[in-house]
C-alpha positions in Angstrom: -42.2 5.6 26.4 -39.8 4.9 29.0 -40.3 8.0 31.0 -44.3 7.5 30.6 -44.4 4.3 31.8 -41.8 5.4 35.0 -44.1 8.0 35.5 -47.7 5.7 35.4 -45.6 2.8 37.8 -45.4 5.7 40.7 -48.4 7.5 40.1 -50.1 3.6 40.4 -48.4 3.7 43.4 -49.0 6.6 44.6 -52.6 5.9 44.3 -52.0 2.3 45.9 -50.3 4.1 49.1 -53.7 6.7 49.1 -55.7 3.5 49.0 -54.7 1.8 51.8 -54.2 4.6 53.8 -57.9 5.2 53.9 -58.2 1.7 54.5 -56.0 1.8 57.8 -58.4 5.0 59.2 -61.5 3.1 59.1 -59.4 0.1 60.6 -59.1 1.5 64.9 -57.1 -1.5 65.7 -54.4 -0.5 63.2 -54.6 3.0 63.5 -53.9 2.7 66.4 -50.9 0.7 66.4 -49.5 3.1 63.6 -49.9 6.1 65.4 -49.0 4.8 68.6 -45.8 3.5 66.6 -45.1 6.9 64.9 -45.3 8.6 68.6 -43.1 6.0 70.6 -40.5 6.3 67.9 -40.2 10.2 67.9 -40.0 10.2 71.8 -37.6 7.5 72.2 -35.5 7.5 69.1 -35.6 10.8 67.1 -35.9 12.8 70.3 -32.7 11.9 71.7 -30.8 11.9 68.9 -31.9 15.6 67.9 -31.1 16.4 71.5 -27.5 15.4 71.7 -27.1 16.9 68.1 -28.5 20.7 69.0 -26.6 20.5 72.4 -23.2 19.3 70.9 -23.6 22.6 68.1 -24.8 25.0 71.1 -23.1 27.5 73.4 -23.3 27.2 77.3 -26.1 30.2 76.1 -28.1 27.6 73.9 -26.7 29.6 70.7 -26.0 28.0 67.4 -22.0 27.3 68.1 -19.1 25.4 66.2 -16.5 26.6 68.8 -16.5 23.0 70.8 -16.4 21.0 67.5 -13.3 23.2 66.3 -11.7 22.7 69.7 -12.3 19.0 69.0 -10.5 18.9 65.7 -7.8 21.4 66.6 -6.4 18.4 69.0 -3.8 16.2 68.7 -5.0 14.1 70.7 -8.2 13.4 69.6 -7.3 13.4 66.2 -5.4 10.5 67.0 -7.8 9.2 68.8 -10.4 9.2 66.0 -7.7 7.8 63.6 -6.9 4.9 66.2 -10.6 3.9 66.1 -11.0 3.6 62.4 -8.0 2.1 62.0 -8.8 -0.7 64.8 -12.5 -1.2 63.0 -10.5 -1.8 59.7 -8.5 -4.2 60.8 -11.1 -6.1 62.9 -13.4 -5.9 59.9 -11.4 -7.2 57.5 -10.0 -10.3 59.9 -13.2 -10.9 61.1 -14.8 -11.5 57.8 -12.1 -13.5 56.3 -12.5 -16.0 59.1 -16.7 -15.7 58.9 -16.1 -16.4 54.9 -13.8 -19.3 55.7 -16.3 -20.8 58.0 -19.2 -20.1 56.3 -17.4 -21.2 52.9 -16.3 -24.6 54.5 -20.0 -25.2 56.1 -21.7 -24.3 53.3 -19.5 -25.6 50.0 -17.5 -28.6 51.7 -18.5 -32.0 52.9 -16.3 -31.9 56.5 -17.3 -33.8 59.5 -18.9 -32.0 62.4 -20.4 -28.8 60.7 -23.0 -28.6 63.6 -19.9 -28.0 66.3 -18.4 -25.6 63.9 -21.8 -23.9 63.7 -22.1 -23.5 67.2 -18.6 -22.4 68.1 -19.6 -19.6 65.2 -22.2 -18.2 66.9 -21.2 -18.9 70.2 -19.6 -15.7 70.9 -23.0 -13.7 69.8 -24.5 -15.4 72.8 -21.6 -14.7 75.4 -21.1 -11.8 78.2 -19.0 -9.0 77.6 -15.4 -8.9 79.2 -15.3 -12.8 79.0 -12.8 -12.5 76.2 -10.8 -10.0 77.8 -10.4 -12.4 81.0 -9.5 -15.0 79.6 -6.7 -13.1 77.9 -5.5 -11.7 81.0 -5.7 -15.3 82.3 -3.8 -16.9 79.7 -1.5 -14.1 78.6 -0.7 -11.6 81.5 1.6 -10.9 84.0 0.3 -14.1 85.6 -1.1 -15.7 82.7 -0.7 -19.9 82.6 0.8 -19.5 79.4 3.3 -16.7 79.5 4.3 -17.1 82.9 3.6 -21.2 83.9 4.2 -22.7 80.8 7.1 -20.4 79.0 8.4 -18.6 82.3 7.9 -15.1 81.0 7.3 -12.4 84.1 6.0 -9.1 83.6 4.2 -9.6 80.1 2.7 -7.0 79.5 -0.7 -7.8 77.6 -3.0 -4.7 77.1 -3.1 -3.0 73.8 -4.0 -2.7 70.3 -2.9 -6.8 69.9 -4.8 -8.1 72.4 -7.6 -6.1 71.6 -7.6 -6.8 67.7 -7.6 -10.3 69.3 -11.0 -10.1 71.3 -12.5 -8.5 68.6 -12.1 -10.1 65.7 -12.9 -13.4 68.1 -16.1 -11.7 69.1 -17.3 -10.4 66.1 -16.4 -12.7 63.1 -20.1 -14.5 64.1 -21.6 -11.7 62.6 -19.9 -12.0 59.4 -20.5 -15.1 59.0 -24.0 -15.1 59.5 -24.1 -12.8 56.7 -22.0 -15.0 54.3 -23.6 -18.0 54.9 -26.8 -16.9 53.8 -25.3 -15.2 50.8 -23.8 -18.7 50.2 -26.7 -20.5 50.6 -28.7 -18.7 48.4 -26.1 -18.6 45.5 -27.7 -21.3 42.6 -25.4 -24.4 42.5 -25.8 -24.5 38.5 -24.3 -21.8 38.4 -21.1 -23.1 40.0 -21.5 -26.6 38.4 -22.1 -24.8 35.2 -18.3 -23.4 35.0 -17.1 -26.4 36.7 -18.2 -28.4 33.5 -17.1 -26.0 30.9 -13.8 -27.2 32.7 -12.8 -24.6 34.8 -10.7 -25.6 38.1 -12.1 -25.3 41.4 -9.7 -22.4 42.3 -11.3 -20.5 38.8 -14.4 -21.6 40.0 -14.2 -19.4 43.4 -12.4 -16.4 41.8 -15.1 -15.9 38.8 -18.1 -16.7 39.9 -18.8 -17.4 43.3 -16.5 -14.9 44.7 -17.8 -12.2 42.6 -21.7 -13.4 43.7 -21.1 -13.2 47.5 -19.2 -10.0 47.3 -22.3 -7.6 48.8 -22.6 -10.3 51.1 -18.6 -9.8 52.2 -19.1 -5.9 52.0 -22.2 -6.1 54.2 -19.9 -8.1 56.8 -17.5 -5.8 56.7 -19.7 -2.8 57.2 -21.7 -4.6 60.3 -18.2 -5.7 61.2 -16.8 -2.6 61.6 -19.9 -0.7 63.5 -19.6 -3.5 65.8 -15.9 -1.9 66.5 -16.7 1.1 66.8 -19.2 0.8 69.1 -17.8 -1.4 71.3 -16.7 0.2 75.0 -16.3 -3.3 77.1 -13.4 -4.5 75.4 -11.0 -1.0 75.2 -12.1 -0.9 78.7 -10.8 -3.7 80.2 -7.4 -4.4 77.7 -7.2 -1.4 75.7 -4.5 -0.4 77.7 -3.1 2.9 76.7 -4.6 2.3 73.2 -7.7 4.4 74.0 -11.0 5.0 72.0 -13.3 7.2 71.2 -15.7 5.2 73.3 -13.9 5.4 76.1 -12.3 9.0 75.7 -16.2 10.0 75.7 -16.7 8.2 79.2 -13.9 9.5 80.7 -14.5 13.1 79.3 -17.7 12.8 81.1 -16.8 10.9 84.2 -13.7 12.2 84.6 -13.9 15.8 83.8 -18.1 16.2 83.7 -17.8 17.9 80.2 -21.0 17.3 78.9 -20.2 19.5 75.6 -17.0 18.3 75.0 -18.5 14.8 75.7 -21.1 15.3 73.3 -19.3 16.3 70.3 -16.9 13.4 70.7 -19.8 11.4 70.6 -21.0 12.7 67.8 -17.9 12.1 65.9 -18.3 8.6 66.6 -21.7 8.5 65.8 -21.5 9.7 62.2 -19.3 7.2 60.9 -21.3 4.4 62.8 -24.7 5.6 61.3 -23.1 6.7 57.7 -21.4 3.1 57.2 -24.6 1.5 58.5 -27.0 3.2 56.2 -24.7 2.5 53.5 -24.8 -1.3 53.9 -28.7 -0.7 54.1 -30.0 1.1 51.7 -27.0 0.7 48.7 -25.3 -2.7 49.5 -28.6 -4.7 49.9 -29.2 -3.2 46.3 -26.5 -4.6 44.9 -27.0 -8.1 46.0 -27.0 -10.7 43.0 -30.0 -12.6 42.7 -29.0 -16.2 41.5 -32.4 -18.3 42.8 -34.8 -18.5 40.8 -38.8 -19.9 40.8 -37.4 -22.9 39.0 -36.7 -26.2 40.5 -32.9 -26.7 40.8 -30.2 -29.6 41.2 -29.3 -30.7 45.0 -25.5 -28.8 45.8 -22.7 -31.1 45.4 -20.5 -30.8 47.5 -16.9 -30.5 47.5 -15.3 -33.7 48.6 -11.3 -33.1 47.1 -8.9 -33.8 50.2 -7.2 -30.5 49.0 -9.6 -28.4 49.5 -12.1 -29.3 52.5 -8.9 -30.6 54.7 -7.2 -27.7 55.0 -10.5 -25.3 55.2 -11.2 -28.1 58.0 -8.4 -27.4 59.6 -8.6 -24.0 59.7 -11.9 -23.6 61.5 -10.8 -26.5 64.1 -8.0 -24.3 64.5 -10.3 -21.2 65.7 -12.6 -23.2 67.4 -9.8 -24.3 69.5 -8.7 -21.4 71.0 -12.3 -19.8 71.4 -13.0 -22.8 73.6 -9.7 -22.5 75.1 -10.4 -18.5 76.0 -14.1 -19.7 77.1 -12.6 -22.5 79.0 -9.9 -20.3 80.7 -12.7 -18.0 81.9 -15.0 -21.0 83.8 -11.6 -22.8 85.4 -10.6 -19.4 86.5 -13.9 -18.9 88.4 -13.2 -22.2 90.1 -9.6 -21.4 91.5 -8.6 -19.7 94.7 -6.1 -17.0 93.3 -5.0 -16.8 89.2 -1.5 -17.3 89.1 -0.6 -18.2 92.9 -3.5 -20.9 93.9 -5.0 -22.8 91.4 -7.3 -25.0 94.2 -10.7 -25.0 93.2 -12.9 -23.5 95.6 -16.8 -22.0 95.4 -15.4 -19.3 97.2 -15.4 -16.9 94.1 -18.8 -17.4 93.5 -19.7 -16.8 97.2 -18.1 -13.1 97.0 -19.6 -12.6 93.4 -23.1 -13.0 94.9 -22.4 -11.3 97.9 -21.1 -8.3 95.5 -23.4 -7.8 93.2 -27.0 -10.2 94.0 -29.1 -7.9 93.9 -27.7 -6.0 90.6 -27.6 -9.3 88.7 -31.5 -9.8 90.3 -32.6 -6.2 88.4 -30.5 -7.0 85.2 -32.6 -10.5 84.8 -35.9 -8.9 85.9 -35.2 -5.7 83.5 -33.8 -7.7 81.0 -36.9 -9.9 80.2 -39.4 -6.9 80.5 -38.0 -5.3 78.1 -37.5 -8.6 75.7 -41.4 -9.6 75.7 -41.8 -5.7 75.4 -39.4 -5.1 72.0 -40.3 -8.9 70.8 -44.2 -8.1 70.6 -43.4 -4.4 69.3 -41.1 -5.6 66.8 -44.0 -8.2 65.4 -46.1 -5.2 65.2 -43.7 -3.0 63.5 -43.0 -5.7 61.5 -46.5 -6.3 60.8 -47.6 -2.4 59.4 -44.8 -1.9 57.3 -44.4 -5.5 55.6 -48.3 -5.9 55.1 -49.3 -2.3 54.5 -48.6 0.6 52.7 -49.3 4.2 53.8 -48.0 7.7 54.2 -45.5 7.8 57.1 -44.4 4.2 56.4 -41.0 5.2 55.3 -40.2 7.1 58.4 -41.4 4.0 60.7 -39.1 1.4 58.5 -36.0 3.7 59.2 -36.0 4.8 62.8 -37.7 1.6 63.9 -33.9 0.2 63.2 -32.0 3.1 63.8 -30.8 2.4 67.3 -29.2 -0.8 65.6 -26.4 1.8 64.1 -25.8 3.9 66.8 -22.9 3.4 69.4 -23.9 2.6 73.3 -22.1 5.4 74.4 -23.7 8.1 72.3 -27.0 6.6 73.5 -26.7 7.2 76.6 -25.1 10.6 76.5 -28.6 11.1 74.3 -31.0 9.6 76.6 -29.2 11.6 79.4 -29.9 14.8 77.8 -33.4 14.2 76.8 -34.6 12.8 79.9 -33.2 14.1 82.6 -34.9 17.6 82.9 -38.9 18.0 82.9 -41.1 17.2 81.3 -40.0 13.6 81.5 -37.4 13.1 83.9 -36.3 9.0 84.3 -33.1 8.8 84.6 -32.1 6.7 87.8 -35.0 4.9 87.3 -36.2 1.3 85.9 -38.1 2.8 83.1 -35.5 4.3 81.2 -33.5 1.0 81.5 -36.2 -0.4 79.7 -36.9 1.9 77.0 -33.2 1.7 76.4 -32.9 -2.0 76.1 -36.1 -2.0 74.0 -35.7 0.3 71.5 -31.9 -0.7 71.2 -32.6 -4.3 70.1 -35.4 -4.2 68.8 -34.2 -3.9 65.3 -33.3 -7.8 65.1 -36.9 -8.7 66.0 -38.1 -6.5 63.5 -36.0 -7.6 60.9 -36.8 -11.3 61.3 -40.4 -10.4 61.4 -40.5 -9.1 58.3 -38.3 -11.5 56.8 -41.4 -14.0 57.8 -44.0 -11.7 56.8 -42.8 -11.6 53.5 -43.1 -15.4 52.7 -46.7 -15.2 54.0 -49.1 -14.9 51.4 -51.4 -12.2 52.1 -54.8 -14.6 50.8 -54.3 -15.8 54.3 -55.7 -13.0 56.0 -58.0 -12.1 53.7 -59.8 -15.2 54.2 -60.3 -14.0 57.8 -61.1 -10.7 57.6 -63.9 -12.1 55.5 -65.6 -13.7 57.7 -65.8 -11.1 59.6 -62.2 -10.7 61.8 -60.9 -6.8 62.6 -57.3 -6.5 62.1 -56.3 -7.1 65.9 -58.0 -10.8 65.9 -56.5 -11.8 62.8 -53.3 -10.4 63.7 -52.9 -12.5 67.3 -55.2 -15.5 65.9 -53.3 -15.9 62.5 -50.3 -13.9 62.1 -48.7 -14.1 65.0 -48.4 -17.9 65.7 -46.9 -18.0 62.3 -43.8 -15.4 63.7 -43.6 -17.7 66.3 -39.9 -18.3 65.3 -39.3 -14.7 64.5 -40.5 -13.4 67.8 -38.4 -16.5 69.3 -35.7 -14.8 68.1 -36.0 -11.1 68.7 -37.1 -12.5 72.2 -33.8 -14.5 72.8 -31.7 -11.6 71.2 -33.0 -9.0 73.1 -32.2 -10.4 76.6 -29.2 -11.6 75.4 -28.3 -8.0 74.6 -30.1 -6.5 77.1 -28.4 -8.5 80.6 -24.8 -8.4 78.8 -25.3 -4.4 77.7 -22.3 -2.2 79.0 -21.7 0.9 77.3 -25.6 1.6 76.4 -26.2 1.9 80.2 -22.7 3.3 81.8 -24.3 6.8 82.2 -27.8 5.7 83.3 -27.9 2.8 86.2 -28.2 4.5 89.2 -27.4 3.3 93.1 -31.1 1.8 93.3 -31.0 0.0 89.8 -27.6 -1.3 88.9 -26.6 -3.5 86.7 -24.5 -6.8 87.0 -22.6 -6.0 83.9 -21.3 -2.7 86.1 -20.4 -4.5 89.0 -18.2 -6.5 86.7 -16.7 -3.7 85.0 -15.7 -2.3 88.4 -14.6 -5.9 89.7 -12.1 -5.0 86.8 -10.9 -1.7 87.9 -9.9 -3.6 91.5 -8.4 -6.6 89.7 -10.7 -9.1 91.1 -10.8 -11.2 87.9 -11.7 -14.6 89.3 -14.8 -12.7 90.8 -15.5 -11.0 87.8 -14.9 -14.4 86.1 -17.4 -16.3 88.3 -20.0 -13.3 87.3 -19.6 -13.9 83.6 -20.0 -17.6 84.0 -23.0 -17.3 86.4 -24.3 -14.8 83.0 -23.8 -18.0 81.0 -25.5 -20.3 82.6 -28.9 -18.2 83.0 -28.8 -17.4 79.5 -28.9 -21.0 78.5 -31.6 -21.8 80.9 -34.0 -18.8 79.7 -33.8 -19.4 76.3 -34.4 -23.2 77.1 -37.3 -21.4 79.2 -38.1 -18.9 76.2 -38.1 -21.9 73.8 -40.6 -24.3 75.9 -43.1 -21.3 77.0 -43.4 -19.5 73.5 -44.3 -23.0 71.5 -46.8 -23.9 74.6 -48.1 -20.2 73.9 -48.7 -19.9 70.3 -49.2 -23.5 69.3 -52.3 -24.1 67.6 -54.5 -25.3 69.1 -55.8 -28.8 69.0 -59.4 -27.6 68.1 -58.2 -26.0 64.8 -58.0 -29.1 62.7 -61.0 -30.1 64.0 -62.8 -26.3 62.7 -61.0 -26.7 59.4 -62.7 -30.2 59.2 -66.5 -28.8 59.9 -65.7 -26.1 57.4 -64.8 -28.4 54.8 -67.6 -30.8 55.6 -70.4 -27.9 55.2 -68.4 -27.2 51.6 -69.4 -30.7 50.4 -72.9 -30.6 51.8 -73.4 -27.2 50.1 -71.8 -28.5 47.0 -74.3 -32.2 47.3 
């Protein structure tokens, strides 16, 4: 009976899926936007992957080789390499989300003062430049750091390695944690907790059998996003890795340094299978196991824990790390202001003088680029969002999974990939604007998408029917009624992707060219000469226009898809010919 009833649920939808794929080919609008969607995916995503795959298991002949790969794993050195880089994502994932529980724990269970300013200084690192962590430990803790050398007299420290670097990471990705927790927190049902609580359990056995046990996908899906972060990471290894190296940056020196291609490419590809393998594992197996606790049911308000014991010291705690990220964030704008770190601490413009001189015109194409390529990935990622949340046809499963692929996979190997697949005819662009912003597109696009549908979902789908019945194609009902409600969702992917896009380092390393460079290379080369009060004034300058375009982002998308004033007045006509038809 079982297996019958199995069977009749898929053939139903298999029929379902037949259904409205007939519907979407006598629908040109969203045909259209499906094909259009299948194409620029294979091009841009499965394309270059494939291509960096076949040419990392090929001879100089194009034949079907292992003999690089073997070369690969026959050395020490990379071997210890590999082994360093899981080790480091380890580590940083399992610090990182035992400060993004904590935080999101004492926000979401505890009734502490200031829970807005922890929530900012939780997410504030999401929003920040690359190498500003890794300056301001240099500032504070090298050779002439203020508190090594000023404060406690100690000369010669030396501060790049796998410390420091556990340091900046964990600091710069527990945010992404706790995003994760919190919501996992949120949505847990307070009966449940106040159920055990009045059975007479203690707090403590509260946490450790029930609400522990219910958030646990939520701190394995941390971990997992946690530890891609790691891995993918280039910035930070760059700048204080010292001689702990990476794969990330073994790959770019391979390339730059030797112009091994093949060897280049394999080593990518080592770091790209764990990155993808751990990312569709928290996908497609961990989001499985989530336990549901909310139900349709009306429940009782959260109370919140108020005992001096317990919110005090979890308190304390996040004050603690919000401290010293505002102290390494603070470091980083004084140090922009000073004459010479460590010698002259006068404060002077002059930094940001020699910044713009430097590098004007690269910061110029990484704003311009930058906010192409956001309205570009925010609109496509509504409309990816759109034809796989609403609909249901053949080919949907491929769109859902490459659509968000790019999320998963490291900078570096993307731009190896996008290297290889574009830099020969038929489509050469590398060295050019367009690839840039293809890159940045289809790289964070995923967070737009995912939003999206997250929205989608809670839309009911009556909405739309309404208007195609009285007479709306798909495209009109889509940018008249859909899309002003994922007015926060495309907010979002907006803001995201130009966040991403003007602070991206190792996605673009092998592809800006002398005629489009970007700022974030000029600061990584700023590094490389030591000039870290200019590089410093370049990260804060990054700051500040990212604050004032999403202030800009904010104002112009509510002016945009507001509705309009005329609507109520529509709804009102309608409703007044319904009670003359009904009189």
């Amino acid at each position: 009976m079982a297996n019958s009833a199995g069977a009749g649920g898929k053939s139903a939808a298999r029929l379902k899926k037949l259904h409205e794929t007939k519907m979407i080919l006598r629908q040109p609008i969203l045909l259209a936007a499906v094909v259009l969607t299948m194409l620029l995916l294979l091009l841009f995503v499965i394309y270059p992957l494939l291509k960096i795959l076949i040419f990392s298991l090929t001879d100089a002949e194009g034949n079907f080789s292992l003999a690089n790969l073997g070369a690969i794993l026959s050395t020490s050195r990379y071997l210890r390499v590999f082994g360093r880089t899981m080790l480091l994502g380890l580590v940083v994932a399992v610090l990182a989300t035992f400060i993004g529980y904590i935080f999101a724990y004492t926000i979401t269970r505890t009734n502490v003062p200031g829970k807005r300013f922890l929530k900012t200084i939780a997410t504030l690192p999401i929003l920040s430049p690359p190498f500003i962590l890794s300056l301001s430990i240099i500032f504070l803790f090298g050779k002439q750091g203020f508190i090594t050398k000023t404060l406690l007299g100690i000369t010669g420290n030396n501060v790049y390695g796998m410390g420091s670097l556990v340091v900046v990471q964990v600091i710069s990705f527990f945010p992404v944690a706790y995003l994760t927790l919190s919501g996992i927190l949120s949505s847990i049902d307070a009966s449940v907790e106040d159920a055990a609580c009045n059975m007479g359990a203690s707090r403590w056995h509260t946490f450790w059998t029930v609400t522990f046990p219910l958030s646990l996908p939520g701190i394995i899906s941390g971990c997992l996003l946690v530890f891609i972060q790691s891995l993918e990471d280039f910035s930070n290894p760059a700048t204080i890795g010292g001689e702990f190296s990476t794969l990330s940056i073994e790959v770019y020196q391979i390339i730059t340094g030797s112009y091994d291609m093949q060897k280049g490419s394999v080593l990518a590809l080592l770091l790209l299978l764990p990155a993808v393998a751990a990312y569709l594992f928290n996908k497609y197996w961990v989001g499985k196991k989530s336990f549901v606790t909310v139900t349709g049911k009306p429940t009782q308000a959260r109370k919140l824990i108020d005992d001096p014991h317990i919110k005090w010291p979890l308190f304390a705690f996040c004050l603690l790390v919000a401290a010293v990220i505002i102290l390494l964030y603070g470091s980083v704008i004084y140090g922009s202001f000073i004459k010479t770190w460590g010698y002259d601490y006068t404060l002077t413009l002059e930094q940001y003088k020699k910044a713009l001189a430097y590098g004007w015109d690269s910061l110029q194409n990484s704003m311009v680029l930058g906010l192409i390529s956001a309205l570009i990935g925010g609109l496509f990622g509504m409309v990816i969002a759109y034809i796989t949340a609403k609909r249901s046809y053949y080919g949907k499963r491929f769109i859902e999974v490459s659509s968000v692929l790019m999320f998963a996979v490291p900078g570096t190997v993307l731009g190896i990939s996008y290297v290889l697949a574009f830099n020969t005819k038929p489509l050469i662009l590398t060295g050019t604007a367009t690839i840039l912003v293809i890159v940045f597109t289809f790289r964070n696009m995923p967070v737009a998408i995912e939003s999206g549908t997250t929205t989608l979902l809670q839309i009911d789908n009556s909405i739309e029917e309404a208007s195609t019945i009285l007479g709306a194609d798909t495209g009109y009902s889509f940018r008249r009624i859909t899309l002003p409600m994922l007015r926060n969702a495309f907010f979002s992917g907006i803001v995201y992707s130009f966040t991403k896009a003007i602070t991206a380092v190792s996605a673009v390393i092998f592809l800006v060219s002398a005629r489009w460079n970007l700022v974030t290379s000029k600061i990584y080369s700023l590094f490389d000469q030591a000039k870290y009060s200019q590089a410093a004034a370049f990260v804060t300058m990054m700051v500040v226009i990212l604050l004032v375009f999403i202030g800009i982002f904010n104002g112009v998308i509510n002016l945009l898809l507001a509705p309009r004033s005329k609507v109520p007045q529509a709804k009102n006509a309608v409703q007044s010919q319904k009670t003359e038809g009904t009189k």
